[in-house]
VMD Tcl script that draws the C-alpha trace (Angstrom):
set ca {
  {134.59 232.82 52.67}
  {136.61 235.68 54.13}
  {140.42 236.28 53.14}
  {141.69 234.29 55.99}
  {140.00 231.17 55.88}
  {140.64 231.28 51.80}
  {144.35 231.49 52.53}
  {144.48 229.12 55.40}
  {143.38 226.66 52.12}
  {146.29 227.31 49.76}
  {148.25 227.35 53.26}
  {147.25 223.70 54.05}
  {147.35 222.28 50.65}
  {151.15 223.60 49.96}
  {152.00 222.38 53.66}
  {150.36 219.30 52.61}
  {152.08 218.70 48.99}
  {155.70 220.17 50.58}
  {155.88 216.97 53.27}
  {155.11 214.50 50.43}
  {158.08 216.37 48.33}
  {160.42 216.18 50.95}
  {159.99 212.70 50.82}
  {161.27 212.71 47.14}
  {165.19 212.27 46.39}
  {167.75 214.79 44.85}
  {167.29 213.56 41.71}
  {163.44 213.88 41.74}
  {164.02 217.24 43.37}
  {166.05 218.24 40.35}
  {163.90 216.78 37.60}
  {161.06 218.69 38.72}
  {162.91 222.01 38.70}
  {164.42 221.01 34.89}
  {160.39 220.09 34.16}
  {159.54 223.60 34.96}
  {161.69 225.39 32.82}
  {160.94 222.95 30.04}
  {157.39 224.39 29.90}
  {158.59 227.81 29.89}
  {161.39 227.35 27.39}
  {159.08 225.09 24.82}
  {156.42 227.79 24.92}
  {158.38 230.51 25.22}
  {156.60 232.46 22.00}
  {152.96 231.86 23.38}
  {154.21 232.91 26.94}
  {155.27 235.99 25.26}
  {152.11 236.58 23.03}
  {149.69 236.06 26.37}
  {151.94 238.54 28.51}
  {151.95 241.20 26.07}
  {148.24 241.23 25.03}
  {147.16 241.19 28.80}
  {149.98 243.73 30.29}
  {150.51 246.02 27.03}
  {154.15 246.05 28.13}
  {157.33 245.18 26.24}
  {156.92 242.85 23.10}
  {156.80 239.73 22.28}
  {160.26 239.25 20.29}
  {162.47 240.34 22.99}
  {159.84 238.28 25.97}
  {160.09 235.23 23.62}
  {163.78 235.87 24.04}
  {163.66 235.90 27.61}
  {161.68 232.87 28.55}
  {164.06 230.79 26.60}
  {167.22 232.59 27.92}
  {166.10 232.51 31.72}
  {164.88 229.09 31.69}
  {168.12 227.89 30.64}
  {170.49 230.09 32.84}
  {168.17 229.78 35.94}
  {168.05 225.71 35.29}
  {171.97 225.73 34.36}
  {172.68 227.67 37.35}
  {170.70 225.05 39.71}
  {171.73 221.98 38.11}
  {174.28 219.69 40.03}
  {174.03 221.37 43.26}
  {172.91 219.57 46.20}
  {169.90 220.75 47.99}
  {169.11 217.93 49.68}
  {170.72 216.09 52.69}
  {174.31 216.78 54.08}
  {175.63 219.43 52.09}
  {178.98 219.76 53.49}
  {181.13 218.73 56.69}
  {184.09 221.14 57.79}
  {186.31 218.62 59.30}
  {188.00 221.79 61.16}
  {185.19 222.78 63.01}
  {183.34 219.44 63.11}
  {180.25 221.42 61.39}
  {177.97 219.65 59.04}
  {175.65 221.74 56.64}
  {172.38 219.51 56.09}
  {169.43 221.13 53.91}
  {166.58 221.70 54.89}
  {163.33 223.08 53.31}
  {161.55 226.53 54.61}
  {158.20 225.24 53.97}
  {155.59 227.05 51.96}
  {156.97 230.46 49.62}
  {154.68 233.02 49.02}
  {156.00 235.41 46.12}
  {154.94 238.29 44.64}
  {154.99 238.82 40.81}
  {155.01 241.79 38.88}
  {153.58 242.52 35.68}
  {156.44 243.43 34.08}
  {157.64 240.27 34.08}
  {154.76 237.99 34.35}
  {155.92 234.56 33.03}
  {159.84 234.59 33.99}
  {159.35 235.39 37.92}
  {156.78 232.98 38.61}
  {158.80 230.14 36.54}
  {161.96 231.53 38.78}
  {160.16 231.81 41.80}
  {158.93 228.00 41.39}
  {161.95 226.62 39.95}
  {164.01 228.17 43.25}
  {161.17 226.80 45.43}
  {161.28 223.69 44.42}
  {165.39 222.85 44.38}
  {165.25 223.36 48.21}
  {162.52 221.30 48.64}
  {159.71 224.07 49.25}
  {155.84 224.65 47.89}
  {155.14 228.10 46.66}
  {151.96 229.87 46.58}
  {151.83 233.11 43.92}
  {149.88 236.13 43.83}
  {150.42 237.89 40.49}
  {149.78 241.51 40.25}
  {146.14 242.36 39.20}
  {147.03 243.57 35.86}
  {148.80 239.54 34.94}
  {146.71 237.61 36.72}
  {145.21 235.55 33.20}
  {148.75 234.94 31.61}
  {150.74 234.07 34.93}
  {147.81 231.92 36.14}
  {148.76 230.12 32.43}
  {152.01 229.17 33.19}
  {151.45 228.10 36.62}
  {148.92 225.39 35.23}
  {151.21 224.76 32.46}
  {153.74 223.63 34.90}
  {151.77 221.85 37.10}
  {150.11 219.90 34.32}
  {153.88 219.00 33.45}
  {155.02 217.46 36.82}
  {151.14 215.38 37.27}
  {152.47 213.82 34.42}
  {155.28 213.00 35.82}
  {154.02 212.01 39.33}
  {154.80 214.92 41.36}
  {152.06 215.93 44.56}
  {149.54 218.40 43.46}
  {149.80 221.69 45.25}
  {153.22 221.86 45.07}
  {152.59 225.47 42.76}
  {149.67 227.35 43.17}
  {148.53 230.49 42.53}
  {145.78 232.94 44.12}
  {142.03 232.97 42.39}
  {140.97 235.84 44.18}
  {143.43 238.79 44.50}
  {143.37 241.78 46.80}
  {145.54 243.48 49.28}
  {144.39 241.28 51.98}
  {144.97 238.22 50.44}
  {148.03 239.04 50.04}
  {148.81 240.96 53.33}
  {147.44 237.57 54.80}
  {149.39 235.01 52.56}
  {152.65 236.68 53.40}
  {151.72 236.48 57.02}
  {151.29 232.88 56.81}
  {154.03 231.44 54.89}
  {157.12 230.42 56.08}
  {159.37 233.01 53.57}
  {158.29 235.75 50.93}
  {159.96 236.59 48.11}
  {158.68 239.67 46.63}
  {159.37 241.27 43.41}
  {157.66 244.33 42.29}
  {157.43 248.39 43.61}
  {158.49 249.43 46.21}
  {155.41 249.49 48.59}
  {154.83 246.36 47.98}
  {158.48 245.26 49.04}
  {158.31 247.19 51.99}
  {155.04 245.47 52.87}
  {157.00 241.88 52.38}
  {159.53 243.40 54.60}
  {156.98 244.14 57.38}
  {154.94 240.68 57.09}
  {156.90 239.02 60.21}
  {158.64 236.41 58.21}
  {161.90 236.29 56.47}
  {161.40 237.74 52.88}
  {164.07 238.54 50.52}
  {162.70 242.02 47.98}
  {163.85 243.70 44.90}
  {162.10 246.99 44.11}
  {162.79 249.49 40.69}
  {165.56 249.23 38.90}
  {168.38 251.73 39.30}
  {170.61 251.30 36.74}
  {173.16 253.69 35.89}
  {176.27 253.49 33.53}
  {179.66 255.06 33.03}
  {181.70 255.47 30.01}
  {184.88 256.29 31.13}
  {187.78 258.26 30.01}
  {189.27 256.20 26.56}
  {186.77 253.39 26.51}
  {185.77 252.61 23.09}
  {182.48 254.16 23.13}
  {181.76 252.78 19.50}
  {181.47 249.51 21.53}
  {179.68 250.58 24.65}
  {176.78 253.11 23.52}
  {175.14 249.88 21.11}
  {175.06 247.96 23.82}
  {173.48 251.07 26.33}
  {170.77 251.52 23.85}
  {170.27 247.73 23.18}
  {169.74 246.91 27.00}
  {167.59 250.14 27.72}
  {165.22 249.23 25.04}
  {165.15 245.81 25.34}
  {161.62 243.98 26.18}
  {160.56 248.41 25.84}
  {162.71 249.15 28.59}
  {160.48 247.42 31.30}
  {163.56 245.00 32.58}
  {164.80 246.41 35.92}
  {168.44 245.72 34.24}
  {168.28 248.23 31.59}
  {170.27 251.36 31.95}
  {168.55 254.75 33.66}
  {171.61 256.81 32.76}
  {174.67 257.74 31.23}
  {177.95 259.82 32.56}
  {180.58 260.68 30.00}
  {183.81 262.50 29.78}
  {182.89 266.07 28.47}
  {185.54 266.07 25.65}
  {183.89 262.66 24.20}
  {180.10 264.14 24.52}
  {179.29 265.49 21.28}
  {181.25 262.42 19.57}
  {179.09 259.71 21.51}
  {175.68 261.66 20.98}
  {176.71 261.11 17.30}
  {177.11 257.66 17.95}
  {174.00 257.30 19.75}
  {172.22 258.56 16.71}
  {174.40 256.42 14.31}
  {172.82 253.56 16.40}
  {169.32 254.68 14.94}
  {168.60 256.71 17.92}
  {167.38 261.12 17.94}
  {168.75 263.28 19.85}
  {165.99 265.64 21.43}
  {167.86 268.90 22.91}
  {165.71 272.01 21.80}
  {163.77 273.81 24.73}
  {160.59 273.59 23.05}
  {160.17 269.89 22.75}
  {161.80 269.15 26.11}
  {159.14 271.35 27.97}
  {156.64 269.66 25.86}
  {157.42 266.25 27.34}
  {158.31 267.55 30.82}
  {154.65 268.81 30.74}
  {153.31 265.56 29.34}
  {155.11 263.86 32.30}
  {154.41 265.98 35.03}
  {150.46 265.15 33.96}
  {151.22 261.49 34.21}
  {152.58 261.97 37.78}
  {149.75 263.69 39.10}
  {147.87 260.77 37.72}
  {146.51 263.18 35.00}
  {145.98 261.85 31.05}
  {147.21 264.32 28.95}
  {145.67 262.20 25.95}
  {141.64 261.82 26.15}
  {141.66 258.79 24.58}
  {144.17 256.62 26.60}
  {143.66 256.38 30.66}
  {146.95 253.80 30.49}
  {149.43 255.76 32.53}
  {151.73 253.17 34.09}
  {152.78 251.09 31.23}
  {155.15 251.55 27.56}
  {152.54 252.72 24.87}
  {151.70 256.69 26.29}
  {152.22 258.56 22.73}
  {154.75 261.86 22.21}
  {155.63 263.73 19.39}
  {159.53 264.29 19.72}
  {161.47 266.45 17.35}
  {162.04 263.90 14.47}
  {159.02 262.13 14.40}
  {156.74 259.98 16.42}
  {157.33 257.63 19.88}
  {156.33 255.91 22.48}
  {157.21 257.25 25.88}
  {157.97 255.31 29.22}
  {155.90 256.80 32.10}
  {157.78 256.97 34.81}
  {157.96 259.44 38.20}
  {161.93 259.80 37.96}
  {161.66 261.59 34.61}
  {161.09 264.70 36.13}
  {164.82 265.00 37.28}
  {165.92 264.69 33.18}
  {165.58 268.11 32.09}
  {168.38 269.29 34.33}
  {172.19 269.57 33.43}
  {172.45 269.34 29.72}
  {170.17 266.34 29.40}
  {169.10 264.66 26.77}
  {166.28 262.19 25.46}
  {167.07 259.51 23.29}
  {164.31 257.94 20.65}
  {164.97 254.40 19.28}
  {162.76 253.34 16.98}
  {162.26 249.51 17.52}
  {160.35 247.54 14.63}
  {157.23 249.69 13.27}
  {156.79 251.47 16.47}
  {159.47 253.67 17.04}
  {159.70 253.74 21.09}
  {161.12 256.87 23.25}
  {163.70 255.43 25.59}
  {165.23 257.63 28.30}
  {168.25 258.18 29.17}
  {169.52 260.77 31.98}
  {172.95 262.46 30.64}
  {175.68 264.55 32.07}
  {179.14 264.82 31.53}
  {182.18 264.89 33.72}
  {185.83 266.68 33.85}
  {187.19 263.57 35.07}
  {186.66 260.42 36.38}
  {186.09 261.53 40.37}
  {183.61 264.36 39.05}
  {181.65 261.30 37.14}
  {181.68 259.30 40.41}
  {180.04 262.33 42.22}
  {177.44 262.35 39.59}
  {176.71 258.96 39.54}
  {175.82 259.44 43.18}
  {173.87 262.59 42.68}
  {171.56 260.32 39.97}
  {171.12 257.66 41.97}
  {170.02 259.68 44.65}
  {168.02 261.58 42.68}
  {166.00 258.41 41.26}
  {165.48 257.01 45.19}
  {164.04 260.11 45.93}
  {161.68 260.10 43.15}
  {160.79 256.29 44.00}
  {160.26 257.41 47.57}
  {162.75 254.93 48.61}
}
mol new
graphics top color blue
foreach p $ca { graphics top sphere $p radius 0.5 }
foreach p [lrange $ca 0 end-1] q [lrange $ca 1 end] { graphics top cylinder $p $q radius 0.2 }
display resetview
C-alpha cells in the first residue's frame, strides 16, 4: 500500500466517525472530552514510566506531575463552554455565532511531551466536535500509541464511534507530509521544520516550535523569591518543557548576591575558563552531530554526561548553547534526585532597567538565530 492510499484510510474512517459525533449532544460532546483526561489523570504514573523508558527524557516524578496537572486544567478550562449549536446572538448587529466542527485534525506530537499533547490535542478535538488523526514523532511512537488506545478503549465503553482518535502505524515523512495535506486543520507541535512544514501543507494549521523563554529580575524584586522558582521551572521534567526559562537578566549591583542565592538553592556556579571551554567544546561536538563520548550516540536528548567544576552532571544538548560563553555567563548545575542534572542558564547583567530590555532582545535574537528561525 503506498503512503497515499494508507492515509486516504485513517482519512475516511475519522470523516466517517466525525459525522456520527456531530450527531451527539453538548453534553455527550463534553463527557467524552472529561473521559479523556480521566485516562490520562488515573494513569498518570504509568504514562510517565512508559514515556521516560522509551524517550530517555525528563523523569517520571515531575511527568507523573504533569499528566495529572494538565488533565485537570485542560478539562477545567473546557468545561461549561458551549461548542455546540448557537453560541451567541449580538442583538446589535443581528449576528449569530453557531459552531461548527472543522472535520478531521491531524497533529503532530513531539517526544518531549509524548502523553500530554496527544491527550490535549484529542481532548481540544473533540469539544468542537472534530476526529483527530496523530502522528507521534519516531522516537514516542510505543508510549503515545498507549494512550491513544487507552482513551479510545475508555469512550467504546461508553458508546462513542470508533475512529474518533487514531493514530499512525506506519510513520515517515510522507505520511505525514500527506496526512497534513488531507485533513481539514493541523495542529503541530514540535521543531521548527516540522512547524514550518504544517505551515506550508495548504490547510489552516496553528504551530508552536522551541521554547524561548527568557526572564528578568528587575531592579528591587525580592530575588530570594524569584531565583527558586527560575531554577525550579528550568529543571523541571529535566528542562525539556518549552516553558522553562533559557535565561536570566539582572541588575549588576544584585549579581554576585543572586549567584549566591542560586547556589543556596543547591545549584554550582561554573565560571573558571577551563571548565567553560571544556563544555563549549563538548557542545560544539554535539552540534556538528559529533559524540564526544564513544559510548553514547544519544545527542538530542537530557542524559549526555559532563564533568563540571564541583562534581558530576547531566548536560542538555542543545544548538543555542553556543551563544553562553559570552558576556560574563554562567552555567548553573542542579542536582535533581541521585542524578545531579546540568541546567543552563544564559546570564548577563544590566545598569538599568532599559539596558536589561536591550538584552533581553539581543538573547532572544540570539536563540532564533541558533534555531534557524
Amino acid at each position: 500500500m503506498d503512503s497515499r492510499e494508507y492515509i486516504d484510510g485513517y482519512i475516511a474512517r475519522a470523516r466517517a466517525a466525525q459525522a456520527e459525533f456531530e450527531k451527539m449532544s453538548q453534553e455527550q460532546v463534553d463527557k467524552a472530552v472529561q473521559t479523556i483526561g480521566k485516562v490520562v489523570y488515573e494513569n498518570a504514573q504509568y504514562f510517565a514510566e512508559i514515556a521516560v523508558e522509551e524517550t530517555g527524557m525528563g523523569n517520571v516524578e515531575d511527568k507523573c506531575a504533569k499528566n495529572k496537572q494538565k488533565a485537570g486544567i485542560v478539562w477545567n478550562n473546557l468545561r461549561n463552554k458551549k461548542s455546540r449549536g448557537i453560541l451567541e446572538t449580538d442583538e446589535k448587529t443581528g449576528i449569530t455565532t453557531v459552531a461548527k466542527p472543522m472535520g478531521v485534525v491531524a497533529a503532530i506530537t513531539p517526544c518531549t511531551n509524548p502523553i500530554v499533547t496527544p491527550m490535549s490535542n484529542s481532548m481540544f478535538a473533540l469539544k468542537c466536535g472534530n476526529a483527530i488523526i496523530i502522528t507521534p514523532h519516531h522516537k514516542s511512537v510505543k508510549c503515545s500509541t498507549k494512550v491513544v488506545e487507552m482513551m479510545n478503549e475508555a469512550l467504546a465503553e461508553l458508546g462513542y464511534p470508533e475512529n474518533l482518535i487514531q493514530i499512525l502505524d506506519e510513520h515517515s515523512r510522507e505520511n505525514t507530509k500527506n496526512l497534513i495535506s488531507s485533513a481539514d486543520v493541523v495542529v503541530a507541535t514540535g521543531g521548527a521544520g516540522m512547524v514550518n512544514a504544517a505551515y506550508s501543507s495548504g490547510r489552516p494549521a496553528l504551530g508552536v516550535g522551541a521554547g524561548n523563554v527568557q526572564c528578568i529580575i528587575d531592579e528591587g524584586y525580592d530575588f530570594k523569591e524569584a531565583v527558586p522558582k527560575i531554577i525550579k521551572g528550568r529543571s523541571y521534567d529535566n528542562g525539556i518543557i518549552c516553558s522553562a526559562e533559557q535565561s536570566v537578566i539582572c541588575p549588576e549591583a544584585d549579581f554576585e548576591n543572586i549567584l549566591k542565592e542560586v547556589e543556596a538553592n543547591g545549584a554550582v556556579i561554573v565560571r573558571d575558563k577551563d571548565g567553560l571551554e571544556k563544555i563549549a567544546s563538548m557542545m560544539e561536538s554535539l552540534r556538528k552531530g559529533e559524540s564526544p563520548f564513544p559510548d553514547t550516540d544519544r545527542l538530542i536528548d537530557y542524559s549526555i554526561p559532563v564533568e563540571a567544576e564541583h562534581g558530576f552532571g547531566l548536560l542538555p544538548a542543545s544548538n543555542v548553547l553556543k551563544y553562553i560563553f559570552k558576556d560574563g555567563s554562567w552555567l548553573a548545575v542542579r542536582p535533581s534526585g541521585t542524578e545531579p542534572k546540568i541546567k543552563i542558564y544564559y546570564s548577563m547583567t544590566g545598569k538599568d532597567r532599559k539596558q536589561a530590555l536591550d538584552r533581553l532582545e539581543e538573547v532572544r535574537s540570539l536563540i532564533t538565530e541558533a534555531l534557524g528561525l
